[in-house]
C-alpha positions as CSV (number, residue, x, y, z in Angstrom):
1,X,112.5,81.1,118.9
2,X,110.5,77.8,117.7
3,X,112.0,76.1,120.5
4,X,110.0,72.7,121.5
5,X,109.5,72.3,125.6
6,X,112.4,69.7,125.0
7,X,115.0,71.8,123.8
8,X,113.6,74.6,126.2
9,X,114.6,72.2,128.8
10,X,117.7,71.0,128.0
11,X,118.9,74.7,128.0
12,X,117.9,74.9,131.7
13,X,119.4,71.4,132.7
14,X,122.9,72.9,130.5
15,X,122.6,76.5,132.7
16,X,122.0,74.6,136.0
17,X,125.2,72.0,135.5
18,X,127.8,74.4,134.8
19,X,126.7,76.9,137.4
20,X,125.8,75.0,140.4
21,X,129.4,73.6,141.6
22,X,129.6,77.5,141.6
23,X,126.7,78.2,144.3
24,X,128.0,77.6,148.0
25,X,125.8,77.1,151.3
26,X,126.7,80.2,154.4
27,X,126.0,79.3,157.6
28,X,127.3,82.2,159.6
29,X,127.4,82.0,163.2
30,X,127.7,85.4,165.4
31,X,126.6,86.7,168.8
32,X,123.7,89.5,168.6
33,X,120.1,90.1,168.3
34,X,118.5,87.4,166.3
35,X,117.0,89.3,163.5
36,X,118.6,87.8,160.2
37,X,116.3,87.8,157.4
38,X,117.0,83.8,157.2
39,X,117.3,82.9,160.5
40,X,117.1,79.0,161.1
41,X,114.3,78.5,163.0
42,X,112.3,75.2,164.5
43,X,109.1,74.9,163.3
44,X,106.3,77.2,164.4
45,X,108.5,79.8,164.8
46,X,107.9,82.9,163.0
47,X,111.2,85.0,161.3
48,X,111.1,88.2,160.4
49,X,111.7,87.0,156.7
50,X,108.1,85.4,156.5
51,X,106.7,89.0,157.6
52,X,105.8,91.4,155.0
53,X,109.1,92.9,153.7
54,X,107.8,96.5,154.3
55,X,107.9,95.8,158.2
56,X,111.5,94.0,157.7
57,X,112.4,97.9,157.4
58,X,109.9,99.5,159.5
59,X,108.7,97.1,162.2
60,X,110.3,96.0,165.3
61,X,112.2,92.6,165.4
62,X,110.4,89.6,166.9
63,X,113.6,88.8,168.9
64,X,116.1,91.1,170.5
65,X,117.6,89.8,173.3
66,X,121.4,88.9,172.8
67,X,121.5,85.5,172.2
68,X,123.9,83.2,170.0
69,X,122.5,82.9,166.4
70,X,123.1,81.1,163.2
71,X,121.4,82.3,160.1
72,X,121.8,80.8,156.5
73,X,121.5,81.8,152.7
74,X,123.7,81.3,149.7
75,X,126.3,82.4,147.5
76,X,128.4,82.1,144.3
77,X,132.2,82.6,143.1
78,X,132.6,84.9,141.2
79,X,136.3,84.6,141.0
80,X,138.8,81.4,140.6
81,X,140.9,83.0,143.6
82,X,138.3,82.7,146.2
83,X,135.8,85.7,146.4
84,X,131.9,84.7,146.6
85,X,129.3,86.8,146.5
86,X,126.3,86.9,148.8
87,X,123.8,89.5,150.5
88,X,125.0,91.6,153.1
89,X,122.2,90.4,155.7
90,X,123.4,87.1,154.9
91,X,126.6,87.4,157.1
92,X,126.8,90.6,158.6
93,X,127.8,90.4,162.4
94,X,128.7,87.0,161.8
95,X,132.1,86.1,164.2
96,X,132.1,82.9,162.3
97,X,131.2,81.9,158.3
98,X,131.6,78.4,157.0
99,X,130.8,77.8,153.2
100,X,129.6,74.2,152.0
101,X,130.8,73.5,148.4
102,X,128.6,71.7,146.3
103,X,130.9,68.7,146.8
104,X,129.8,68.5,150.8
105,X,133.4,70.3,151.5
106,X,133.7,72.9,154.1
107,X,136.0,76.2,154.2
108,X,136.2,79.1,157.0
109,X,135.4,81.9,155.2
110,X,135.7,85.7,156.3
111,X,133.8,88.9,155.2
112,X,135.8,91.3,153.0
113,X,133.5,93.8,152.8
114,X,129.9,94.5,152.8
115,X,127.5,97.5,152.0
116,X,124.0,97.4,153.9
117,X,122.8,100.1,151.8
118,X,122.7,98.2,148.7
119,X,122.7,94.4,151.0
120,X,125.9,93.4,149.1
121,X,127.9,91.5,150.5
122,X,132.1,89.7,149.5
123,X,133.3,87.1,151.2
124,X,136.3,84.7,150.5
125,X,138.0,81.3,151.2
126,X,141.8,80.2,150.9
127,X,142.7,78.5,147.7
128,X,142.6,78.8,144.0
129,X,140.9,77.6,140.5
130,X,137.0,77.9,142.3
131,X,134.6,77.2,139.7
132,X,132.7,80.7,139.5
133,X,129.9,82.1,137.6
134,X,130.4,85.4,135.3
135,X,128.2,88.2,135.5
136,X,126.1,89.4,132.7
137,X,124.7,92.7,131.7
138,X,121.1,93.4,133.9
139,X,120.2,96.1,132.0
140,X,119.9,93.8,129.0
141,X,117.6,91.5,130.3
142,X,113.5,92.1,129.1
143,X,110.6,91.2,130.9
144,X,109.2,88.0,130.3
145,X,112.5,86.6,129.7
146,X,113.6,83.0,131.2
147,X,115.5,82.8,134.3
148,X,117.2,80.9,136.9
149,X,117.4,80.9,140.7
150,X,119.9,78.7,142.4
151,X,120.5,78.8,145.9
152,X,119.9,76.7,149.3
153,X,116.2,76.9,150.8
154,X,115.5,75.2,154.2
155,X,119.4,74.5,153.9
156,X,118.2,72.1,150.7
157,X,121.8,73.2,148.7
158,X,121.7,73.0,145.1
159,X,117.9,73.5,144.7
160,X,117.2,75.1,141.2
161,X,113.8,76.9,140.1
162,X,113.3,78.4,137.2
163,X,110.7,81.5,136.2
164,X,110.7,84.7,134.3
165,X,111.7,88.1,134.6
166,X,107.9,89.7,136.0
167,X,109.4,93.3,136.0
168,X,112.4,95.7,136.2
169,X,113.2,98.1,138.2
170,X,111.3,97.8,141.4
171,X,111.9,100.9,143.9
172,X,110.3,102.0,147.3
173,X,109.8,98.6,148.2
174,X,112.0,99.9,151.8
175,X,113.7,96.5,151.4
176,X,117.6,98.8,150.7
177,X,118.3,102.5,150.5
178,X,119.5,101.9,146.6
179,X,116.6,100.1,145.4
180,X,116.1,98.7,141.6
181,X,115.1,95.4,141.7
182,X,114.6,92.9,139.1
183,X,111.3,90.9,140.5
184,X,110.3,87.4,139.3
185,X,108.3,84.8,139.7
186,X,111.1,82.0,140.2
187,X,110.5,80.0,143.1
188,X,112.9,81.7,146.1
189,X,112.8,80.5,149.4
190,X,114.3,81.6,152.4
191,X,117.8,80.3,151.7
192,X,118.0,81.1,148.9
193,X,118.9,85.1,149.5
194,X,122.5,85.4,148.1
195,X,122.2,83.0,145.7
196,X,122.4,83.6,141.7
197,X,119.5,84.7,139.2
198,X,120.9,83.5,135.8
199,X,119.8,84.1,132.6
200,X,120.0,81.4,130.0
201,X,123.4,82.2,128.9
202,X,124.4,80.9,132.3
203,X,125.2,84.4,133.5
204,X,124.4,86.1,136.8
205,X,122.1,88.8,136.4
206,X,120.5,89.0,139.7
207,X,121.4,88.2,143.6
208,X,118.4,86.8,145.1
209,X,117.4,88.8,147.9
210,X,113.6,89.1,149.0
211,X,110.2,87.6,148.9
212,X,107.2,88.8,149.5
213,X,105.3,86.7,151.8
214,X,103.1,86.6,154.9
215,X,103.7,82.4,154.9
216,X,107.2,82.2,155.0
217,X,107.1,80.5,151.6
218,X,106.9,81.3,148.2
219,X,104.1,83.3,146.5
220,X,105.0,84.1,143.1
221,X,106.6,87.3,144.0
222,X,110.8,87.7,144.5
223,X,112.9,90.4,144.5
224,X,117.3,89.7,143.1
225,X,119.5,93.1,143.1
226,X,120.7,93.3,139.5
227,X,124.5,92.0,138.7
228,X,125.0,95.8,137.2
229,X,124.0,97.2,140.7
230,X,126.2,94.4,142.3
231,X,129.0,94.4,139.9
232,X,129.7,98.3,140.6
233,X,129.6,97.9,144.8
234,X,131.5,94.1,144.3
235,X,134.6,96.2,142.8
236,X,134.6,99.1,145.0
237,X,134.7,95.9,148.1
238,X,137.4,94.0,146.7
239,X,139.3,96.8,145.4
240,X,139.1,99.5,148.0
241,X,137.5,97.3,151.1
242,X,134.8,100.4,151.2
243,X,131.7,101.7,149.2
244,X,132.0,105.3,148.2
245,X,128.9,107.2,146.9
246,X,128.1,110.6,144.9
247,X,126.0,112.7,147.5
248,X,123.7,115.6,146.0
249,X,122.3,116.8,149.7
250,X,118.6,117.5,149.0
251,X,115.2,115.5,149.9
252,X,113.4,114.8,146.6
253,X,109.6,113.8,146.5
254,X,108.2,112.7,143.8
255,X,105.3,114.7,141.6
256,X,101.9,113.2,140.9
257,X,99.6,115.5,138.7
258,X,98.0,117.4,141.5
259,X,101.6,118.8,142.3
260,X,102.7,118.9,138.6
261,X,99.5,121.2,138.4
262,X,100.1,123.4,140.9
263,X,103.3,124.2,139.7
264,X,102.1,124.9,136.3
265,X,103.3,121.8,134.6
266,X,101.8,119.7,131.7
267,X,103.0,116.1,133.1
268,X,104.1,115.0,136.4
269,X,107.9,114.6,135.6
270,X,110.9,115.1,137.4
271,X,112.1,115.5,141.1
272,X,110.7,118.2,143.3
273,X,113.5,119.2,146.0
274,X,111.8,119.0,149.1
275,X,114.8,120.6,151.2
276,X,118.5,121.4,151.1
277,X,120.7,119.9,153.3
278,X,123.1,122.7,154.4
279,X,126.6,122.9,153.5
280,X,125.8,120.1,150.7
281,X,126.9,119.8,147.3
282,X,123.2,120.9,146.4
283,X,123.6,124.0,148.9
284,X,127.1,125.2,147.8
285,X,125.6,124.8,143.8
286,X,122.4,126.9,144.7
287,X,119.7,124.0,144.2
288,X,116.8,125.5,146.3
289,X,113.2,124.2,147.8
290,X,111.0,123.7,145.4
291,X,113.0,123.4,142.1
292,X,112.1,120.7,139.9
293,X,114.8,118.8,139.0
294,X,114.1,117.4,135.2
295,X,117.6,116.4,133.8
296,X,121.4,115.8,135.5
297,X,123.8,115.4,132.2
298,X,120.7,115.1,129.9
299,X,119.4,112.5,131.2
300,X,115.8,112.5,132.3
301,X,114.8,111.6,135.7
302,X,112.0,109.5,135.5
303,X,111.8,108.8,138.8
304,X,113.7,109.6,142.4
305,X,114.6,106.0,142.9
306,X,116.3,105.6,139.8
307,X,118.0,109.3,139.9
308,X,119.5,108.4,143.6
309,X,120.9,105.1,142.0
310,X,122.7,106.9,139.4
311,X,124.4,110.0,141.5
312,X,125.0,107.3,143.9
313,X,127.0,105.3,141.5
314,X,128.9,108.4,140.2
315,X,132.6,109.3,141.9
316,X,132.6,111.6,143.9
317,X,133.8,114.8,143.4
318,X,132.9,114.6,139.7
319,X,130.9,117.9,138.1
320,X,127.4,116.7,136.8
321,X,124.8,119.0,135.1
322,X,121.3,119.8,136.7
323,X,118.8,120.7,134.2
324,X,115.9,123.0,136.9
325,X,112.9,124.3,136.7
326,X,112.8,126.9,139.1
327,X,109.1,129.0,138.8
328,X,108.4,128.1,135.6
329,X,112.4,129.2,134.4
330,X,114.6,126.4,132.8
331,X,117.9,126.4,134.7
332,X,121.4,124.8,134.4
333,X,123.0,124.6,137.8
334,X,126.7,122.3,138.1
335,X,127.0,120.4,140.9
336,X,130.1,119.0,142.0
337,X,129.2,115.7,143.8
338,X,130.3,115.1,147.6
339,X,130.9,111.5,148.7
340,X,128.1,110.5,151.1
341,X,129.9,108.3,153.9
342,X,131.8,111.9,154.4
343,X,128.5,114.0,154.1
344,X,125.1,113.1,155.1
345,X,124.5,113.9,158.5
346,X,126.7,116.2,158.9
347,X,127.7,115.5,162.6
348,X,130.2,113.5,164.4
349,X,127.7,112.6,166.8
350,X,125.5,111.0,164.4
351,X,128.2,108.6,163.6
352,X,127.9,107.6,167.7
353,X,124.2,107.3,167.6
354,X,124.8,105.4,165.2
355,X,121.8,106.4,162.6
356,X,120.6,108.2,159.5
357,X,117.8,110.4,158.8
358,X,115.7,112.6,156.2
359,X,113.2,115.5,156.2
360,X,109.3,114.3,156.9
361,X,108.4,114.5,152.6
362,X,104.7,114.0,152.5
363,X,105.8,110.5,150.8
364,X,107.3,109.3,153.6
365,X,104.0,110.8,155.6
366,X,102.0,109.0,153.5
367,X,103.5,105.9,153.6
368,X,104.6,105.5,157.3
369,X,100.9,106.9,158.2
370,X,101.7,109.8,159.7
371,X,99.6,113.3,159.3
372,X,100.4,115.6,156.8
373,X,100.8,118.5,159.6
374,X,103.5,116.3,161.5
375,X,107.0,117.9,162.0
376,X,110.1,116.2,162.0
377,X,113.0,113.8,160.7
378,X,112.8,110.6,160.2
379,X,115.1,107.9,160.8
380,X,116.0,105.9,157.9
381,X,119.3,103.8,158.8
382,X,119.9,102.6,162.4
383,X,123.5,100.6,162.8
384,X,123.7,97.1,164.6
385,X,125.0,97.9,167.9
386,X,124.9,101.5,167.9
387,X,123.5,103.7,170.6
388,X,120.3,104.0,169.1
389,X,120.5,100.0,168.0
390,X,120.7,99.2,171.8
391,X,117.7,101.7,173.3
392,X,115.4,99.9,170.7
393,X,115.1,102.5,168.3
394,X,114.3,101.6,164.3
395,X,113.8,103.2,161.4
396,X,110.4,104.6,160.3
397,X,110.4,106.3,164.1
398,X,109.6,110.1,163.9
399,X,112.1,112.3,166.4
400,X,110.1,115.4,167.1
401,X,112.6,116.5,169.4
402,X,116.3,116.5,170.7
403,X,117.2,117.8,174.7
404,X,113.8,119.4,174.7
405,X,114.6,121.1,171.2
406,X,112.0,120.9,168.7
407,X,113.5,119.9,165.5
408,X,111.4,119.9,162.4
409,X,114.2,119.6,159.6
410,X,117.4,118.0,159.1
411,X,119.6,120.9,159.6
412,X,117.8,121.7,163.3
413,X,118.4,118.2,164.2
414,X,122.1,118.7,163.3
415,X,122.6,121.6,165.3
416,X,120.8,120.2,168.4
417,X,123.1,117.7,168.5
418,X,126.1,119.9,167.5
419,X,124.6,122.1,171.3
420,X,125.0,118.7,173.3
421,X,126.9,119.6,176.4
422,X,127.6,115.9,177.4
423,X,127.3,112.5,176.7
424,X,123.6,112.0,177.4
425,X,121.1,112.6,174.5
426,X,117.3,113.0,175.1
427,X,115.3,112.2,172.2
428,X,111.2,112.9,171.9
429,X,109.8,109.9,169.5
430,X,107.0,109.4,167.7
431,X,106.0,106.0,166.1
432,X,102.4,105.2,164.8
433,X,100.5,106.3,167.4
434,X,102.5,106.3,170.6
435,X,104.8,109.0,171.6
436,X,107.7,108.4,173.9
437,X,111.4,109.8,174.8
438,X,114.8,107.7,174.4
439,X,117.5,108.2,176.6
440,X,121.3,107.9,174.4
441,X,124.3,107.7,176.4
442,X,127.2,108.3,173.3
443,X,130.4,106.0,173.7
C-alpha cells in the first residue's frame, strides 16, 4: 500500500474511535496476598509486574501477608448483553469489581468465569446494547503488521499506542501453561493487561497481557494472548462456566541436534516423550519413553508448545492419530484424549494441596538451574489459597520427597500421597540452592 503518513494516520484515529467507548477500566477489590501483576502501588514501591516476567512464575512474591488489595487493568465488550473480556490475573480473588465506561460511568461487575492456565478471564455487567469490539482471526495477522493497544496504564483510561506485530507465537516464556503469544512493540503499560490488541480493521486480535521489563515501564517488548486462543476458552466460560481440555498424559522435551543425533535422526524434529503418566490416555494407547512423537492427525509438531496448545484445544474424548518414531520404526498409535481437569494428577489429594506438577525434563533442569543428576517433580501450578499456597510454596520448587519417600517421577509422587495415613503431609523441597521440608495439613 502507497499509503502517505496521513492517510496511515487517519486509519488509526478511525480504529481508535469506534473501539474505545468499547475498552472499560477494572478496579477489583479483594482480601488476599497482594501479588496482582498490576497492583496499584505508591511510588517507590516495587510490583511484581516491573520484575522480570520469568520470576512472575518462578520467584517468590514481594508481599504475602493478607492484607486488603486493589489491583487494576482493563477490558473490552465483546457482547451488546454485557460480557467483557479481561485477563484472569486482572480479577481473580477479587470479592468486589467495578468497571469505569469510557463515559466516567460506573457498574458492579462479577466474574463469570476465568481460566488461569491460559489468564482469560469473562466478566459482566447488568444491561443491554454495550458498544463491543468483534474479534478477528489471530492466525491471520503477519509480522510487521500495524497494531493497536488500547487499555488504562497508571489508571490513564483510554490511552492508545500503536506498534507492530514483532513476532508470533512466543512459547516458554513461563508467563501461562498454554503459551503462544503474539509480541509487539506497542507501548503497554501496566494497566493496560486486559485490554484489546487491534488490528487495523478494528478487530481484536490480541488481549494484552505482559511486558517485559525490569523498570516497571515499557521497553519495546509486550506480550497479548491471541483472540483465536481467547475466542476458544471465552465460549467454553460463557457457555459452560468451565474450561475443559484434551489431556495426552506424557512429559515431552524438546530435541536439539545432539539428541536428534543420538537417536539416529537427520533434523531435530518432533517431541521426545520424556515419561508416561500412568493410567493416561498416552498409557492406555501404548505411547512409551523415548518415542518421538512427529505427527498427531498429520500434522507436524514443530514444537511442544504449540503441540500442547492444539491437544489442549481438542474435546475430550475425541480419537486423534500419533504418527511415532519408536527406534528408528514409524508408528501409528490412536489416542483417545482424556479431559485434563479430570486427569492430571491423578489424586484427590492433589486437588487439597492444591498444586500441579511434572517430571524433572532436563529442559526444565536447565532452565530452573538445577543439575542434570537431580531427581524429582516439579511443581508447576500452585492454587491461591490452597494448602500449599498458604505454607509458602511456588512453582519452580523441586519436591524430592513426600513422608520420607523419595519420589523421583510423577507416578511415585502419586502413590506417596495415595499411602497418606492422615491429614498431615511432609514434603522435602529443594529450590535453587537451599533445601528444606514443608509441613501440609489437608482441609
Amino acid at each position: 500500500c502507497a499509503c502517505t503518513p496521513q492517510q496511515i494516520s487517519k486509519v488509526f484515529t478511525k480504529v481508535a474511535k469506534k473501539a474505545t467507548p468499547a475498552v472499560v477500566y477494572i478496579k477489583a477489590e479483594g482480601v488476599g496476598e497482594e501479588d496482582a501483576r498490576e497492583s496499584l502501588q505508591s511510588p517507590g514501591q516495587t510490583s511484581p509486574f516491573e520484575e522480570d516476567f520469568f520470576n512472575r512464575f518462578f520467584g517468590t512474591p514481594n508481599r504475602k501477608a493478607p492484607r486488603q488489595t486493589i489491583s487494576q487493568g482493563s477490558g473490552f465488550f465483546v457482547s451488546k448483553n454485557g460480557h467483557i473480556l479481561t485477563n484472569a490475573h486482572v480479577v481473580n480473588g477479587a470479592s468486589k469489581l467495578t468497571i469505569v465506561l469510557h463515559d466516567g460511568r460506573e457498574m458492579t461487575a462479577e466474574i463469570i468465569g476465568l481460566d488461569e492456565s491460559t489468564d482469560v478471564a469473562v466478566i459482566k455487567v447488568d444491561g443491554k446494547n454495550f458498544d463491543y469490539i468483534p474479534l478477528g482471526d489471530s492466525e491471520e495477522m503477519e509480522i510487521g503488521e500495524w497494531v493497536i493497544a488500547i487499555g488504562s496504564p497508571f489508571q490513564l483510561q483510554a490511552t492508545v499506542t500503536v506498534g507492530v506485530i514483532s513476532a508470533k507465537g512466543r512459547q516458554n516464556l513461563r508467563i501461562t501453561d498454554f503459551e503462544d503469544f503474539i509480541q509487539t512493540d506497542a507501548e503497554i503499560n501496566p494497566g493496560n493487561s486486559g485490554g484489546p490488541l487491534l488490528n487495523l480493521e478494528g478487530q481484536v486480535i490480541g488481549i494484552n497481557t505482559a511486558i517485559v521489563s525490569k523498570s516497571g515501564g515499557y521497553a519495546g517488548i509486550g506480550f497479548a494472548i491471541p483472540s483465536n486462543m481467547a475466542k476458544h476458552i471465552m465460549n467454553q466460560i460463557i457457555d459452560n462456566g468451565t474450561v475443559t481440555r484434551g489431556f495426552l498424559g506424557a512429559a515431552l522435551q524438546p530435541l536439539d541436534q545432539d539428541m536428534a543425533d543420538a537417536f539416529g535422526l537427520e533434523r531435530p524434529e518432533g517431541a521426545l516423550v520424556a515419561e508416561v503418566v500412568k493410567g493416561s490416555p498416552a498409557d492406555k494407547a501404548g505411547l512409551k519413553q523415548g518415542d518421538i512423537i512427529l505427527q498427531y492427525n498429520n500434522t507436524p509438531v514443530k514444537t511442544i508448545g504449540s503441540f500442547r496448545n492444539e491437544i489442549s484445544m481438542i474435546k475430550p474424548g475425541t480419537m486423534i492419530k500419533l504418527k511415532v518414531n519408536r527406534n528408528g520404526k514409524i508408528l501409528t498409535i490412536p489416542v483417545t484424549l482424556g479431559s485434563h481437569t479430570d486427569e492430571i494428577g491423578g489424586s484427590g489429594f492433589i486437588q487439597k494441596l492444591g498444586m500441579e506438577v511434572e517430571p524433572l525434563t532436563p529442559d526444565l533442569s536447565q532452565k530452573l538451574g538445577y543439575s542434570q543428576n537431580e531427581e524429582g517433580v516439579v511443581i508447576t501450578k500452585i492454587k491461591p489459597g490452597s494448602a500449599a499456597a498458604m505454607a509458602g510454596m511456588r512453582p519452580g520448587f523441586l519436591i524430592l520427597a513426600i513422608n520420607h519417600k523419595k519420589v523421583t517421577n510423577v507416578e511415585e509422587f502419586n502413590k506417596a500421597l495415595e499411602e497418606t495415613k492422615n491429614n498431615r503431609i511432609l514434603i522435602l523441597v529443594k529450590q535453587g540452592n537451599v533445601t528444606r521440608f514443608y509441613s501440609l495439613k489437608l482441609q
